[in-house]
LUMKE-448318 format. One record per atom (N, C-alpha, C, CB): x, z, y. Coordinates in steps of 0.2 Angstrom, whole numbers, padded with zeros to 4 digits, always signed. Each point is the difference from the previous one (the first is absolute). Glycine has a CB too. Layout:
# LUMKE-448318
XZY...
//
This chain:
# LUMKE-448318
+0027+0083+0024+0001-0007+0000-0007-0004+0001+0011+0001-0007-0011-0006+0013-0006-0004+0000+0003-0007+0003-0009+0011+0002+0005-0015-0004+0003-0008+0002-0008-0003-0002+0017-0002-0005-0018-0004+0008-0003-0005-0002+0000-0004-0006+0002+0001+0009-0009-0004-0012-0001-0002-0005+0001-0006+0002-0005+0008-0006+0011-0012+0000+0002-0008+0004-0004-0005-0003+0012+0003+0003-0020-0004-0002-0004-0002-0005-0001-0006+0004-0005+0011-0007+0004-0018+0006-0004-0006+0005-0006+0003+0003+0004-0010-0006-0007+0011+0003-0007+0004+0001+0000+0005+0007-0001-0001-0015+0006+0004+0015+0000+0007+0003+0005-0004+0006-0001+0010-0011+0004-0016+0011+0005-0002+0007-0006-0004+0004+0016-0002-0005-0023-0001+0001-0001-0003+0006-0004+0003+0005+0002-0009-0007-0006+0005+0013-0003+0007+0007-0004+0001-0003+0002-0003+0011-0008+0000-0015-0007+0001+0002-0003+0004-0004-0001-0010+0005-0004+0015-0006-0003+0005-0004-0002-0005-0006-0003+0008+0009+0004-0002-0011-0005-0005-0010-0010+0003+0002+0015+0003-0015-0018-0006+0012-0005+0000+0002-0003+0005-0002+0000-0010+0002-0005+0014+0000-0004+0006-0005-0001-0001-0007-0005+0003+0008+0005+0000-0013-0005-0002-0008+0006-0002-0002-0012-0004+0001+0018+0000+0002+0006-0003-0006+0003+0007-0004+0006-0011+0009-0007+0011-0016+0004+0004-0005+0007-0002+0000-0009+0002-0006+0014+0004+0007+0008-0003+0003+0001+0005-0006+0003-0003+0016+0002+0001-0021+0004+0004-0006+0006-0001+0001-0008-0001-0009+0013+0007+0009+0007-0001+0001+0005+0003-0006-0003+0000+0013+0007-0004-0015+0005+0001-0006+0007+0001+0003-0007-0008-0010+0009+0011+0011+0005+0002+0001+0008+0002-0005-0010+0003+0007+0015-0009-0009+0005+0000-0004+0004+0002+0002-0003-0005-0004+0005+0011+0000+0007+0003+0001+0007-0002-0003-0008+0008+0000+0014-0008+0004+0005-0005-0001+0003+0007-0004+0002-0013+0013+0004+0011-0018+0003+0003-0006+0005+0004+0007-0001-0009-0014+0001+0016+0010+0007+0003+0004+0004-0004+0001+0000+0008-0005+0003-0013+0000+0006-0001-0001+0001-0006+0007+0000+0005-0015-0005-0008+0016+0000-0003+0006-0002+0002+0006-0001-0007-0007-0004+0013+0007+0004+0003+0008+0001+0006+0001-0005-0008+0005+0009+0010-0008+0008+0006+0001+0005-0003+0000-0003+0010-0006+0007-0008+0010+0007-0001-0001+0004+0006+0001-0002-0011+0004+0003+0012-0011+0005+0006-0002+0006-0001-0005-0011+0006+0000+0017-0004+0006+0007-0004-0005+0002+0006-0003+0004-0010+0008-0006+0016-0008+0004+0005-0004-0005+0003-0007+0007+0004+0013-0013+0001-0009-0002+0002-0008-0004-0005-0004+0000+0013+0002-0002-0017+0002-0007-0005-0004-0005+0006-0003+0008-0011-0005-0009+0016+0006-0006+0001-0002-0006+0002+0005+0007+0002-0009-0006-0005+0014-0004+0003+0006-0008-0007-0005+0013+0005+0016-0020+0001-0012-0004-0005-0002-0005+0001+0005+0003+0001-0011-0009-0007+0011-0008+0004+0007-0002+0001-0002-0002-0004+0007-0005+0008-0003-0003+0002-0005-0005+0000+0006+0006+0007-0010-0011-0010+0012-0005+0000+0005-0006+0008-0001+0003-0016-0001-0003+0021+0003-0002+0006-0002-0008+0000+0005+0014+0006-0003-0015-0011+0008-0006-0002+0003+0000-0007+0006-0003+0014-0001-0003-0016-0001+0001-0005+0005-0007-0003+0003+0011-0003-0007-0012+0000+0011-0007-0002+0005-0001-0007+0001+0002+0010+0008-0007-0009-0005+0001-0008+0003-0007+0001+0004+0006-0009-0011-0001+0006+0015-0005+0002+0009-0004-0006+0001+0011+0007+0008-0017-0009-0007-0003-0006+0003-0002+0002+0007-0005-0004-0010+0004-0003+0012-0003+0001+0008-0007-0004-0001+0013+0001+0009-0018+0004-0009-0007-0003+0004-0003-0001+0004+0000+0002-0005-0004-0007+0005-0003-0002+0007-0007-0001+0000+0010-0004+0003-0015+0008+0003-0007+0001-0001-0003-0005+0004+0001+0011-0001-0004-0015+0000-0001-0007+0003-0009+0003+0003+0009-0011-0009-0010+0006+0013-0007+0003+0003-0004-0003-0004+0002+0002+0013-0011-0001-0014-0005-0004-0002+0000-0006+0000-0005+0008+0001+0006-0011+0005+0000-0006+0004+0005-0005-0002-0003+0007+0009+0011-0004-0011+0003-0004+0001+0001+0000-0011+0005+0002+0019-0009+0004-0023+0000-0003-0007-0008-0006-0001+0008+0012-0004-0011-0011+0010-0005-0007-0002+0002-0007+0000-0009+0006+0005+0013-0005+0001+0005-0008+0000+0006+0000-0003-0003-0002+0009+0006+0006-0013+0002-0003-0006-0005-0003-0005+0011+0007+0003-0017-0001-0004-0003-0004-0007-0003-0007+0001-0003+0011-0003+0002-0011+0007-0003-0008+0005+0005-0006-0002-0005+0007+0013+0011-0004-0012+0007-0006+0001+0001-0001-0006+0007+0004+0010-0007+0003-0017+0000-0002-0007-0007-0003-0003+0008+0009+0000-0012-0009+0004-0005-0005-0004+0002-0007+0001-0010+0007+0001+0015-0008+0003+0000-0011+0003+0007-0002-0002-0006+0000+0013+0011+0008-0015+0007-0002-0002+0004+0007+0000+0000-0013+0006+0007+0010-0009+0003+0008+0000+0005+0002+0002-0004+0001-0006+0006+0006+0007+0006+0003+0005+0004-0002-0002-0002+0008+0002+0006-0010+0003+0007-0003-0005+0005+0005+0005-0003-0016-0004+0009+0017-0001+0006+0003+0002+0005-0004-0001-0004+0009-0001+0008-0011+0006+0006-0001+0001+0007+0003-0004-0008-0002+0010+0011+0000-0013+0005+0005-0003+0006-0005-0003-0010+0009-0004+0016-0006+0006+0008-0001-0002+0000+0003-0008+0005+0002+0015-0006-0007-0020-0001+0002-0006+0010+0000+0000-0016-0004-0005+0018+0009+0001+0005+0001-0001+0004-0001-0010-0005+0007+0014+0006-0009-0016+0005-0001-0006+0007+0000-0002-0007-0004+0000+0011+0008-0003+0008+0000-0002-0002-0004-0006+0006+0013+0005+0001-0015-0006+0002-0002-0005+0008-0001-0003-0010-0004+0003+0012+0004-0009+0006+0004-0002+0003-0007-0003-0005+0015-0003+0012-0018+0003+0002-0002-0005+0006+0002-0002-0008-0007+0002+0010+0004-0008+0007+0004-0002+0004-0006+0000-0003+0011-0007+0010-0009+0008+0005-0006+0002+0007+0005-0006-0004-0006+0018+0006+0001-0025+0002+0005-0002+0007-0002+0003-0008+0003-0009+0013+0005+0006+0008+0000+0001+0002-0007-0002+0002+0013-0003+0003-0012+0007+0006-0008+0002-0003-0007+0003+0006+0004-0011-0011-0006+0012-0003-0003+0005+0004-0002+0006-0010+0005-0004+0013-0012+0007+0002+0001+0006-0007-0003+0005+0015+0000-0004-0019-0002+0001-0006-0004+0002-0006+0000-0003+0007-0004+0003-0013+0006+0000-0006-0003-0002-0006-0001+0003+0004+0004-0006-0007-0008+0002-0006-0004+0003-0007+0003-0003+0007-0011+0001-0012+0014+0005-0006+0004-0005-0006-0005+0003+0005+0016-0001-0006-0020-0004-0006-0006-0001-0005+0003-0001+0005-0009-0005-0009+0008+0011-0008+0002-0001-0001+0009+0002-0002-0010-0013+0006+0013+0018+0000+0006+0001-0007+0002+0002+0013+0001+0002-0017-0005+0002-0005+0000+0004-0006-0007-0005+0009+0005+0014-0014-0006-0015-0004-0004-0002-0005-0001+0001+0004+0000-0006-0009-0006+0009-0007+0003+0002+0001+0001+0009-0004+0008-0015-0001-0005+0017+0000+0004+0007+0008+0001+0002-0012+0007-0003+0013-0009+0009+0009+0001+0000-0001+0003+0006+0006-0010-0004-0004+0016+0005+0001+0007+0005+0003-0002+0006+0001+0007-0008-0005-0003+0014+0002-0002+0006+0008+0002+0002-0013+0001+0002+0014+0004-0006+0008+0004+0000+0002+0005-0006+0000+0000+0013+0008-0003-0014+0003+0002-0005+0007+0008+0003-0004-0016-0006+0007+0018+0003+0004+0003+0000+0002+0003-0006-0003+0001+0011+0009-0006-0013+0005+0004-0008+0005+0001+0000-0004-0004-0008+0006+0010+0006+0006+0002-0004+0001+0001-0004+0002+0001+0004+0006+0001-0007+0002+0002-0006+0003+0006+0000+0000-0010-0002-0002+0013-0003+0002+0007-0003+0005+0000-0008-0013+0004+0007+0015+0000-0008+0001+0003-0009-0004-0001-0002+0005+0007-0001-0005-0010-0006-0006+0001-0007-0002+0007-0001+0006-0010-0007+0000+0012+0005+0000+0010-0003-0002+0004+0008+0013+0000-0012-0013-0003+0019-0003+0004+0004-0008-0001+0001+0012+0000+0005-0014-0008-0006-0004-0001+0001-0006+0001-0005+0007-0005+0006-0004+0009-0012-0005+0001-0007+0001+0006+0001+0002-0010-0008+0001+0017+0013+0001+0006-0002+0005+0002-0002-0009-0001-0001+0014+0004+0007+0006+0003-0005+0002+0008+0008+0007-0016-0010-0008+0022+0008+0001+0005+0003+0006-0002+0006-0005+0007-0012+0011-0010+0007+0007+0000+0004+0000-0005+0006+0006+0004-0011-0012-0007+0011-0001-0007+0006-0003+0000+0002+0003-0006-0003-0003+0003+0009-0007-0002+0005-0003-0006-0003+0005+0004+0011-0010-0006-0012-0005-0006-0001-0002-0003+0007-0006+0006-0011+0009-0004+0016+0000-0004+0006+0005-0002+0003-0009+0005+0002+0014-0005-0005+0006-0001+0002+0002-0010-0002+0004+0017-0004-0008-0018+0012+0001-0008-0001+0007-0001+0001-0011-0004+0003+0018+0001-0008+0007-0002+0003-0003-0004+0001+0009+0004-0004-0001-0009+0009+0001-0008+0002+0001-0002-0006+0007-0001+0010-0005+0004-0016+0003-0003-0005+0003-0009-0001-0008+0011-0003+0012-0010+0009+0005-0007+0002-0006-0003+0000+0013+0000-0006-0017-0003+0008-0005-0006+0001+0004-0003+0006-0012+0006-0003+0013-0013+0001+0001-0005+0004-0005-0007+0003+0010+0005-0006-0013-0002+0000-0006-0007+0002-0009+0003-0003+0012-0012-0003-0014+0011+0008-0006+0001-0001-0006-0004+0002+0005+0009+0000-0010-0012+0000-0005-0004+0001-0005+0000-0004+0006-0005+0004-0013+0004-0001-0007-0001-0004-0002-0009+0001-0005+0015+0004+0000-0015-0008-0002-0007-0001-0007+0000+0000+0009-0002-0006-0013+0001+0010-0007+0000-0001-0003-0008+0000-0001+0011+0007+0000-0012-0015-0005-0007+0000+0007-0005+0001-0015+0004+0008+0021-0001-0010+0007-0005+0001+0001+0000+0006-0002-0008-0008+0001+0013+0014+0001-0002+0006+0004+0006+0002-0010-0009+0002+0016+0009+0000+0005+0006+0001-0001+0005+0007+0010-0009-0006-0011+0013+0004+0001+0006+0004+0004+0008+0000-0010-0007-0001+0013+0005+0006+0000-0001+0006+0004-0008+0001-0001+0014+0004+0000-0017+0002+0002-0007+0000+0007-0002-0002-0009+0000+0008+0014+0006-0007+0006+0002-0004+0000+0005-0003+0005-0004+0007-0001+0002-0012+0000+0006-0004+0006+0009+0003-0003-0012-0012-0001+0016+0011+0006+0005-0002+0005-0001+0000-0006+0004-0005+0015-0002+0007+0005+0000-0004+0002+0005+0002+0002-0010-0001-0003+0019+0002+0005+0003+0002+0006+0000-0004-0009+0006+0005+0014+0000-0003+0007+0000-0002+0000+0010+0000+0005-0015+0007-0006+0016-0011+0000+0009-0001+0008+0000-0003-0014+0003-0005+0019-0006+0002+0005+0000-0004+0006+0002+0007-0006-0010-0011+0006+0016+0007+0008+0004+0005-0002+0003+0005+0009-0007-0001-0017+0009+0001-0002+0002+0006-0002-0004+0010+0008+0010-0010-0006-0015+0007+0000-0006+0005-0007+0001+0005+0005-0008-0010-0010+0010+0008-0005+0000+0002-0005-0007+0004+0007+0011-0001-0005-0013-0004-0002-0008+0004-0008-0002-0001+0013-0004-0004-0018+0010+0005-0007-0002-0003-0004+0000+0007+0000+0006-0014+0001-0007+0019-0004+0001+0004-0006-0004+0000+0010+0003+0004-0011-0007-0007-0004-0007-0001-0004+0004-0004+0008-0011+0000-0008+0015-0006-0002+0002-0003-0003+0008+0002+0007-0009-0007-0005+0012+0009-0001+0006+0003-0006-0001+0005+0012+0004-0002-0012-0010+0006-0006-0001+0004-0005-0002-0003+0005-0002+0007-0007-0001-0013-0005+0002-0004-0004+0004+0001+0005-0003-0005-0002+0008+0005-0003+0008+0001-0005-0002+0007+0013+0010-0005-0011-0012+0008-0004+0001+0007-0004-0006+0001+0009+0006+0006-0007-0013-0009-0003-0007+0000-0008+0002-0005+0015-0010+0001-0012+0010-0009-0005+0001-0003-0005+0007+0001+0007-0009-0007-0005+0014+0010-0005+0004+0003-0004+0001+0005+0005+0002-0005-0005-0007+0011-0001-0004+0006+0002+0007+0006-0013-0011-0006+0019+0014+0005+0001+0004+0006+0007-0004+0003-0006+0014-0005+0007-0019+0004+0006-0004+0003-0001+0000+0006+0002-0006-0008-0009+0004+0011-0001+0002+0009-0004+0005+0003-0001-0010+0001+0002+0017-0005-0002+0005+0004+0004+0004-0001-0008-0002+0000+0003+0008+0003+0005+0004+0001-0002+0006-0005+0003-0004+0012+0000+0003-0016+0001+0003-0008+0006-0001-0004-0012-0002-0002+0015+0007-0003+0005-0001-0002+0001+0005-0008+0003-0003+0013+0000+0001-0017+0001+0004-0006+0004+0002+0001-0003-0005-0007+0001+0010-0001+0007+0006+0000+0005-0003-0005-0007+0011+0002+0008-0016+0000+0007-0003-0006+0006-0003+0003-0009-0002-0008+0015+0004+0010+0005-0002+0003+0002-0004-0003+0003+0007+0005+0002-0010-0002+0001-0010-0004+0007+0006-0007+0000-0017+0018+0002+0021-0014+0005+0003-0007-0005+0001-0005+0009+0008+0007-0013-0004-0006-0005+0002-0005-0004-0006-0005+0000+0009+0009-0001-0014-0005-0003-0006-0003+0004-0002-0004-0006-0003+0009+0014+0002-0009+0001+0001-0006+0004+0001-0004-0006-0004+0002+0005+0009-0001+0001+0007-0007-0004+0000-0002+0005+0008+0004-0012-0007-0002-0005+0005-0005-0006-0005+0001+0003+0015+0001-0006-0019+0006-0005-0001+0001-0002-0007+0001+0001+0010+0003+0002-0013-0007+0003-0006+0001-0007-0002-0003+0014-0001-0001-0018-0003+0007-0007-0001-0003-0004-0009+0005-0001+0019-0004+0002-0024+0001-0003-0004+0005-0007-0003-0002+0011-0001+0003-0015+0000+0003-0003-0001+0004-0004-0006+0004+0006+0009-0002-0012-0012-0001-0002-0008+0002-0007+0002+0000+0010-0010-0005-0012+0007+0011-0005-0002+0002-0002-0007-0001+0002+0008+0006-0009-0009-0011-0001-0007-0004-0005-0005+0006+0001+0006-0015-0004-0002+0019-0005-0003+0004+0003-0006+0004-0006+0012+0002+0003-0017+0002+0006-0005+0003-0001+0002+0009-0003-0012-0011-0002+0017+0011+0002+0003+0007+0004+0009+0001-0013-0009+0003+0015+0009-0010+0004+0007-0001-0005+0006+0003+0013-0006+0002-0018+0004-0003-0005+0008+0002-0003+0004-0006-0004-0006+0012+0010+0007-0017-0002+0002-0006-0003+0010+0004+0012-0012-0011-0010+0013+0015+0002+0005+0002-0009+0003+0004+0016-0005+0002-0018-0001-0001-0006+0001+0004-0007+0002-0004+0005-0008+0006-0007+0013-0006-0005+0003-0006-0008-0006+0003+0007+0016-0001-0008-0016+0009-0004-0004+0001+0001-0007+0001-0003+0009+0002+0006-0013-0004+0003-0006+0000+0001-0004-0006+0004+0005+0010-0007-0010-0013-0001-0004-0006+0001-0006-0001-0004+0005+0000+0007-0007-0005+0004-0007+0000-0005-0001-0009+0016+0001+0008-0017-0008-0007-0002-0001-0005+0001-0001-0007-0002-0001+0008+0002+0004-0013+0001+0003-0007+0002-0009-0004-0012+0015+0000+0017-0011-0002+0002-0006-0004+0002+0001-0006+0004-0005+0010-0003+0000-0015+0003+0001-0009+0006-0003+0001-0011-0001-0008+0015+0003+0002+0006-0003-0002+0006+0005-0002-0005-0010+0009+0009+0008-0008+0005+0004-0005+0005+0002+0004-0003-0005-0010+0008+0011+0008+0005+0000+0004+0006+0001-0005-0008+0005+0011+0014-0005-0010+0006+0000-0004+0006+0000+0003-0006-0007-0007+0011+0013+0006+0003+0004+0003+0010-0003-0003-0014+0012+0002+0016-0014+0002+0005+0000-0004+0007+0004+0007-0005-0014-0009+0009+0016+0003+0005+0007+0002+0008-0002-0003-0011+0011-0002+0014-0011+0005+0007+0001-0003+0003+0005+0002+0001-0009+0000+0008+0011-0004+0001+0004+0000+0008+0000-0001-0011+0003-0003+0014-0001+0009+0009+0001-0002+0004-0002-0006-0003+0010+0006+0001-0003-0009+0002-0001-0007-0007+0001-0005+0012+0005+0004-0009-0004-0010-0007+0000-0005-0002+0007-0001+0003-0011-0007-0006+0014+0007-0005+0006+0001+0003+0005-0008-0012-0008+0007+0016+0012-0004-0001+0005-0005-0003+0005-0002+0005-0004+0002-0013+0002-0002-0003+0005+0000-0007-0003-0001+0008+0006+0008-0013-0006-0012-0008-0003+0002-0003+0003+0005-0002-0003-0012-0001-0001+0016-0003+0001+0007-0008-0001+0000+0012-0005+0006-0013+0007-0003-0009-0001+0002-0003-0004+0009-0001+0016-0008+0002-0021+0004-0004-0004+0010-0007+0005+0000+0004-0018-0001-0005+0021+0005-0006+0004+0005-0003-0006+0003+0005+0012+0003-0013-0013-0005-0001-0006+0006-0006+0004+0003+0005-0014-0005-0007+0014+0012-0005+0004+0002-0004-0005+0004+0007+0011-0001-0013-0014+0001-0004-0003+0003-0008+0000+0001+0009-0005-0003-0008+0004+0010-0008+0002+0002-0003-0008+0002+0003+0014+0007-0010-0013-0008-0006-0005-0001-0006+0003+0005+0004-0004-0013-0008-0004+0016-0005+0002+0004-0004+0000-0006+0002-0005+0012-0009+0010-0011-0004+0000-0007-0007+0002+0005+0010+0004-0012-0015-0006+0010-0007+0004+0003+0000+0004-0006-0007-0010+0006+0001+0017-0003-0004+0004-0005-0005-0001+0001+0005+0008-0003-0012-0010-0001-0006+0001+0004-0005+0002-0005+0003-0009+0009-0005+0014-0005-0007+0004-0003-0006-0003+0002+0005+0012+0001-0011-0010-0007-0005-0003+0002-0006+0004+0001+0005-0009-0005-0010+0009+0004-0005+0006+0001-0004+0002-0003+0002-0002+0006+0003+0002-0012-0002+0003-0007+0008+0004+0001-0010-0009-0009+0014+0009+0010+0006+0001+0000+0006+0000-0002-0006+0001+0003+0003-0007-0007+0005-0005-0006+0008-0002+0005-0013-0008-0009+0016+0008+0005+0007-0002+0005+0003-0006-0004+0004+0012+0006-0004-0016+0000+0004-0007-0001+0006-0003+0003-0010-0002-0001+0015+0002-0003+0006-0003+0003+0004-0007-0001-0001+0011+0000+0003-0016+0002+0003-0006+0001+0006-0001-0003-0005-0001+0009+0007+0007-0017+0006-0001+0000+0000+0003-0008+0004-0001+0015+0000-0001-0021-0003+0005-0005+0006+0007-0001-0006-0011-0008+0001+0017+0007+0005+0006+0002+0004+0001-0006-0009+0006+0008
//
């Protein structure tokens, strides 16, 4: 097995500069959240070797005098999509709720939450922890600074298989900016929801949350998420909220690092 470390650090383009000391901690998620074993439960991992590949790059004499030149007047700056989850719980029987202050401070260029099981979301062998249901959501809408987003709210209809989210299912493509290309996900509108029921806003006011080189300017304030539900919830649920932020990094030349945002 090999994949990508999904670090901010590591998604943006540019090299980190020579002399930066880079330390990596690496946390391991409990069995019990990722196996899914519905018969003996005693399956376990056991990581028996593991690497970590870098890619270096040999720069000429020439081109490390002019960076030392450029660090004596100012300093590298890196660009970066700083990334944050956040978890809240909505307990059983709830046919509604309002989550005040999900976002505070720096308000992210784009959001995307759902909801899961408590007991899947905390670790349980016999479940998926990504198993986002509709869980009958009829009404959904954000609030930034009191000011509703999207300009209507949400209302799908999941109830008897109706399928009535189309509105919602395009999220997927609106708040990921592939709506005008030609790009597509692996999530059929059946599937969206059953399992994957997950939506999608883009907070920017030109929707180019999508654009790694492209920037709007960094704003405070708050955001606050309100959800309804069919019936009342038999179950405590976990709202997943996932949200990315423009952020600078910038080294100096001593190679102290500075960032615009507290980690």
């Amino acid at each position: 097995m090999i994949g990508h470390i999904h670090c901010d650090v590591f998604n943006q383009d540019k090299f980190l500069l020579y002399g930066v000391h880079v330390r990596l901690r690496l946390v391991w998620s409990k069995d019990t959240f990722c196996l899914i074993d519905r018969t003996s439960k005693h399956y376990k991992i056991a990581i028996s070797e593991a690497s970590l590949i870098v890619r270096r790059a040999t720069l000429s004499p020439g081109v490390l005098l002019a960076h030392a030149k450029t660090l004596a007047k100012t300093t590298a700056k890196h660009p970066l999509t700083r990334v944050e989850v956040k978890s809240f719980v909505l307990h059983r029987g709830t046919s509604g709720e309002t989550i005040d202050n999900a976002i505070l401070g720096q308000l992210s260029k784009r959001v995307i939450l759902g909801f899961v099981d408590n007991a899947s979301f905390n670790g349980d062998k016999t479940r998926n922890p990504y198993d986002f249901k509709n869980w009958g959501i009829n009404f959904l809408s954000m609030y930034v600074d009191g000011m509703q987003v999207p300009g209507r709210p949400l209302q799908p209809n999941f109830a008897g298989g109706s399928h009535m989210e189309a509105e919602s299912y395009s999220t997927l493509f609106n708040g990921t900016g592939i709506h005008f290309s030609d790009h597509g996900i692996d999530i059929s509108r059946s599937d969206y929801s059953n399992d994957y029921c997950l939506f999608a806003f883009a907070l920017t006011p030109d929707l180019s949350a999508n654009c790694a080189t492209h920037w709007n300017l960094v704003e405070t304030g708050s955001l606050r998420i309100e959800v309804h539900f069919d019936e009342a919830t038999t179950t405590n649920l976990n709202c997943v909220l996932y949200a990315e932020y423009d952020n600078i990094l910038e080294i100096d030349s001593t190679r102290q690092i500075i960032v615009d945002y507290n980690s």
